[in-house]
VEXKOL-72587 format. One record per residue (C-alpha): x, y, z. Coordinates in nm, 4 decimals. Example, Ala and Ser with C-alpha at 12.3 -4.5 7.8 and 13.67 -1.06 7.14 Angstrom:
<nodes>
+----------+----------+----------+
|       c1 |       c2 |       c3 |
+----------+----------+----------+
|   1.2300 |  -0.4500 |   0.7800 |
|   1.3670 |  -0.1060 |   0.7140 |
+----------+----------+----------+
</nodes>
This chain:
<nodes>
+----------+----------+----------+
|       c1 |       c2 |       c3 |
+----------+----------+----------+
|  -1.5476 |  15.2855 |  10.6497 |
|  -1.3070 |  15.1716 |  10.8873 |
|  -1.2075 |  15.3764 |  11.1908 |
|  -0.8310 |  15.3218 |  11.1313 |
|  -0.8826 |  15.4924 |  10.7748 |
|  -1.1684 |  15.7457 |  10.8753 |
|  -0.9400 |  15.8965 |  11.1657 |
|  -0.6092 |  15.8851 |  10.9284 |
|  -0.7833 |  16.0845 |  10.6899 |
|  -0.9061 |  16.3093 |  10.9660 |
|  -0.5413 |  16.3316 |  11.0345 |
|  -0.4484 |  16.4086 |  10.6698 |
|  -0.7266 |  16.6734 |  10.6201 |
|  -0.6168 |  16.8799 |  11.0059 |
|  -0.2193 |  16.8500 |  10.8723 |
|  -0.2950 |  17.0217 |  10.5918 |
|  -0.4704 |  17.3062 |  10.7972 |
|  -0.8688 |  17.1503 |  10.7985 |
|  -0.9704 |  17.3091 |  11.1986 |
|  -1.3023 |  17.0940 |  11.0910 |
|  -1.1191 |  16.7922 |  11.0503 |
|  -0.8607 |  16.8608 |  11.4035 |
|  -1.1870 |  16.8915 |  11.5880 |
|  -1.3056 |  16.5960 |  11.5080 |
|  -1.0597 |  16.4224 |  11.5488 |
|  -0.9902 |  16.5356 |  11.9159 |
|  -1.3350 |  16.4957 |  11.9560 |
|  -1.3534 |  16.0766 |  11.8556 |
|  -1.0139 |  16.0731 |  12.0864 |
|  -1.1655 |  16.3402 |  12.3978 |
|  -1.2977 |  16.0238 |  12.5840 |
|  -1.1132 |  15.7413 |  12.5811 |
|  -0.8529 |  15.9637 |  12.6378 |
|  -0.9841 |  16.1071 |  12.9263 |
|  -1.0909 |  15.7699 |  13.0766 |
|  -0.7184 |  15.6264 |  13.0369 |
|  -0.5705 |  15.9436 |  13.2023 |
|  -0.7998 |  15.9879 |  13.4627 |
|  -0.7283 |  15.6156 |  13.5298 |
|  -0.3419 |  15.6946 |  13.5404 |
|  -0.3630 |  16.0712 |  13.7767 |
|  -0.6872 |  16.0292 |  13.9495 |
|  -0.9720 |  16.2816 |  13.8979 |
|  -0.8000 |  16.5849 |  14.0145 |
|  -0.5749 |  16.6360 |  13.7543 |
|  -0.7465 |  16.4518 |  13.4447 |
|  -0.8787 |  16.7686 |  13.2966 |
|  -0.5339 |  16.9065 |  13.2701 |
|  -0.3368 |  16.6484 |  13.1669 |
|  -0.5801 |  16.6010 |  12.8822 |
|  -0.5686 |  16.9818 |  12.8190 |
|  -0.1999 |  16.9190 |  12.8210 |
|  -0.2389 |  16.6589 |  12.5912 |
|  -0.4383 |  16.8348 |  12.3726 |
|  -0.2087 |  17.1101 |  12.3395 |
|   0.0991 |  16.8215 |  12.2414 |
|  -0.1195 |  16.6761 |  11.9576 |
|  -0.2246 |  17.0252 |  11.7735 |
|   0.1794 |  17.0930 |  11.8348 |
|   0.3058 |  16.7975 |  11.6632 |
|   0.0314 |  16.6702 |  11.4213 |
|   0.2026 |  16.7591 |  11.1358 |
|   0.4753 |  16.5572 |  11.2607 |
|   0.3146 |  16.2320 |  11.2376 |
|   0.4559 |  16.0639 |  10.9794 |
|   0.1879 |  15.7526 |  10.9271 |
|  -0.1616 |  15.9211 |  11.0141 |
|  -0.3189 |  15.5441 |  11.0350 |
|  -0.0856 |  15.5109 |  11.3925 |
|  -0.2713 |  15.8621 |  11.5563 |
|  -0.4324 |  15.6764 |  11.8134 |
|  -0.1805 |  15.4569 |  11.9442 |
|   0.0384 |  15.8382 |  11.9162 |
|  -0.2128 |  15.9741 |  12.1020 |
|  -0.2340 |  15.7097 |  12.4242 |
|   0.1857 |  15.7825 |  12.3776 |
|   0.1845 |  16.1744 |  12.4594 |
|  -0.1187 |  16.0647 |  12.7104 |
|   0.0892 |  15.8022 |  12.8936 |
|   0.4049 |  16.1005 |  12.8888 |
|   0.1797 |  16.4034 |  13.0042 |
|   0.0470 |  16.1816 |  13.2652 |
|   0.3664 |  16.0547 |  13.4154 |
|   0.4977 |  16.3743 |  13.3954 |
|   0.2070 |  16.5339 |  13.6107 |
|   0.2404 |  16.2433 |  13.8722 |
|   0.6160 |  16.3713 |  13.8972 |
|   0.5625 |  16.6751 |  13.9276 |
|   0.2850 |  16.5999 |  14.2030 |
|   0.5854 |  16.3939 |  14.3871 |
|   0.3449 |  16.0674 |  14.3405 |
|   0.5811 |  15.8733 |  14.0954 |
|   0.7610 |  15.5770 |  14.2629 |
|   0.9893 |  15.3655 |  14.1142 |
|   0.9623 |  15.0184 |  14.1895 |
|   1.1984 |  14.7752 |  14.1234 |
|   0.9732 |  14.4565 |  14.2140 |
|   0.8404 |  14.5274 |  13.8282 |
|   1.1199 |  14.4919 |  13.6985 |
|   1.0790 |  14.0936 |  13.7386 |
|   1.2713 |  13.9262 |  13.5107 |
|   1.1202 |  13.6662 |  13.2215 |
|   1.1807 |  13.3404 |  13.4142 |
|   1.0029 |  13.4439 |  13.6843 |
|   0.6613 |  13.5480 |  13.5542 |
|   0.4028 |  13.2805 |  13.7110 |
|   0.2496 |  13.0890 |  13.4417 |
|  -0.0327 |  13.1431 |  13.2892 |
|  -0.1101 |  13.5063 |  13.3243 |
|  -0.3831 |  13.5278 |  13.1184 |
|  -0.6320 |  13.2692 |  13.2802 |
|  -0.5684 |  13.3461 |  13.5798 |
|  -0.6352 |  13.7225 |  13.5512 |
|  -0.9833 |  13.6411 |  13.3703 |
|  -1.1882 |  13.6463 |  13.7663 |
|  -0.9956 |  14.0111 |  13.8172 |
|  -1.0666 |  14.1836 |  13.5174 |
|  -1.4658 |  14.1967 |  13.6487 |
|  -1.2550 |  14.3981 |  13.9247 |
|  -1.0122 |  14.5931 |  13.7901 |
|  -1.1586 |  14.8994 |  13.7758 |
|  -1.2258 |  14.9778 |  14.1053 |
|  -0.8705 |  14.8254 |  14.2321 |
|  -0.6675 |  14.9384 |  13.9446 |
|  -0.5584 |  15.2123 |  14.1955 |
|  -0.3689 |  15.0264 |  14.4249 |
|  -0.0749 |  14.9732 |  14.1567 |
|   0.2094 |  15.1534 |  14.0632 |
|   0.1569 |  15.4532 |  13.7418 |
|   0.3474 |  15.2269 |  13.5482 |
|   0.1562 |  14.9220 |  13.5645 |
|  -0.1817 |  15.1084 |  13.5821 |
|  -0.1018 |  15.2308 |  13.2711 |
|  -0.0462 |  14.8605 |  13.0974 |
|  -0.2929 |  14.7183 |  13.2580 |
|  -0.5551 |  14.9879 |  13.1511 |
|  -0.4326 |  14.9648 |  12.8048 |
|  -0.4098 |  14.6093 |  12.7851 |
|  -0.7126 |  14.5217 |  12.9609 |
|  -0.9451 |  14.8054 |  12.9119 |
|  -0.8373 |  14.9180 |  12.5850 |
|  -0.8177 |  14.5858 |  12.4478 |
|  -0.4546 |  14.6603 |  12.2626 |
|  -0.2058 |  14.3812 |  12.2706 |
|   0.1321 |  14.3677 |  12.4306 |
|   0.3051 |  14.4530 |  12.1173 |
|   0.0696 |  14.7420 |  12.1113 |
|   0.1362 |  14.8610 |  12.4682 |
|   0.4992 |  14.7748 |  12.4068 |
|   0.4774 |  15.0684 |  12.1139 |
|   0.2498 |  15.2959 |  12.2866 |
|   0.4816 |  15.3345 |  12.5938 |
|   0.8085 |  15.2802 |  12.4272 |
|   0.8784 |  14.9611 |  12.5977 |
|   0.9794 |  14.6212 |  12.5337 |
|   0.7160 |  14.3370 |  12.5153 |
|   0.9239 |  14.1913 |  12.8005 |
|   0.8755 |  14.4816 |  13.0192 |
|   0.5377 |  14.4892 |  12.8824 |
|   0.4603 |  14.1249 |  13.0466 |
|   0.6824 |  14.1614 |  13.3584 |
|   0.4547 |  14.5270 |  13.4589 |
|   0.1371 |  14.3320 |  13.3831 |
|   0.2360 |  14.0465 |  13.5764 |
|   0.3088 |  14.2713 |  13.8525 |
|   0.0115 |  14.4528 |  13.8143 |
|  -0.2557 |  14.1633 |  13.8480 |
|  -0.0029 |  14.0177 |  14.1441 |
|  -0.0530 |  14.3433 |  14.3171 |
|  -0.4676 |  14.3013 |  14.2154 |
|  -0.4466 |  13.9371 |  14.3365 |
|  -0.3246 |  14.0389 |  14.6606 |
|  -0.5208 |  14.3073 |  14.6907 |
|  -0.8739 |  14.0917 |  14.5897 |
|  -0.7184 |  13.8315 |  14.8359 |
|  -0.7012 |  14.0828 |  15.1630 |
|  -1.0776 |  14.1803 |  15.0794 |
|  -1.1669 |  13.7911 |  15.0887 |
+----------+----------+----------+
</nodes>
């Protein structure tokens, strides 16, 4: 059975009050989860946001209108919790250099980021929350921009112009290690 229809009907069976089926289903989400946040906060304050987000997806489950969507709902109220913690810790900064508009995105992002995705992991700290965040789910979570674009409430143009940001800020930062 497909995962998209296994977890929706996870999601079906804890809406209509299955604590089997909820437990589960934060259980085949705990991980990835974790790994994305922890990506996003740092290791310090992973186990709370996730806690946190946790807490936001028993909340609202029965609010979720199209069960088949829980994951990419999920990674949504992760992305929120963990901004919101990196606020609060006075580590948000807004940069306006990502903000880069359409014409000026260097061409061909996508073969030229192929040598720093071996890399990314280890230098994905360097850039802002809000790139971080695309690039993880973009790269690591293998979702597509229209994906990411729905997952963070963004458009795909935003999308492009914080990923192109992000692997500029990789480049430079693979460069100065060179």
């Amino acid at each position: 059975m497909n995962d998209r229809i296994y977890e929706a009907q996870l999601v079906l069976r804890a809406q209509a009050g299955d604590r089997e089926a909820l437990e589960e289903l934060l259980r085949r989400v705990q991980s990835v989860l974790f790994r994305y946040i922890r990506s996003l906060v740092g290791p310090d304050g992973a186990e709370d946001v996730l806690q946190d987000v946790f807490l936001e997806l028993c909340r609202h489950l029965r609010a979720l209108h199209e069960p088949e969507f829980f994951r990419p709902w999920a990674y949504r109220i992760a992305s929120h919790a963990s901004f919101s913690f990196l606020r609060r810790r006075r580590q948000w900064e807004v940069r306006h250099e990502e903000d880069v508009e359409m014409d000026e995105l260097p061409n061909g992002i996508e073969e030229s980021s192929s040598v720093l995705v071996g890399q990314l992991q280890r230098l994905v700290d360097c850039v802002s929350p809000a790139s971080r965040a695309v690039l993880i789910l973009h790269y690591f979570e293998d979702l597509s921009i229209q994906e990411v674009a729905a997952i963070l409430q963004l458009s795909a143009g935003t999308v492009k112009s914080r990923l192109a940001y992000g692997l500029k800020c990789l480049r430079t930062a693979t460069e100065g290690k060179g």
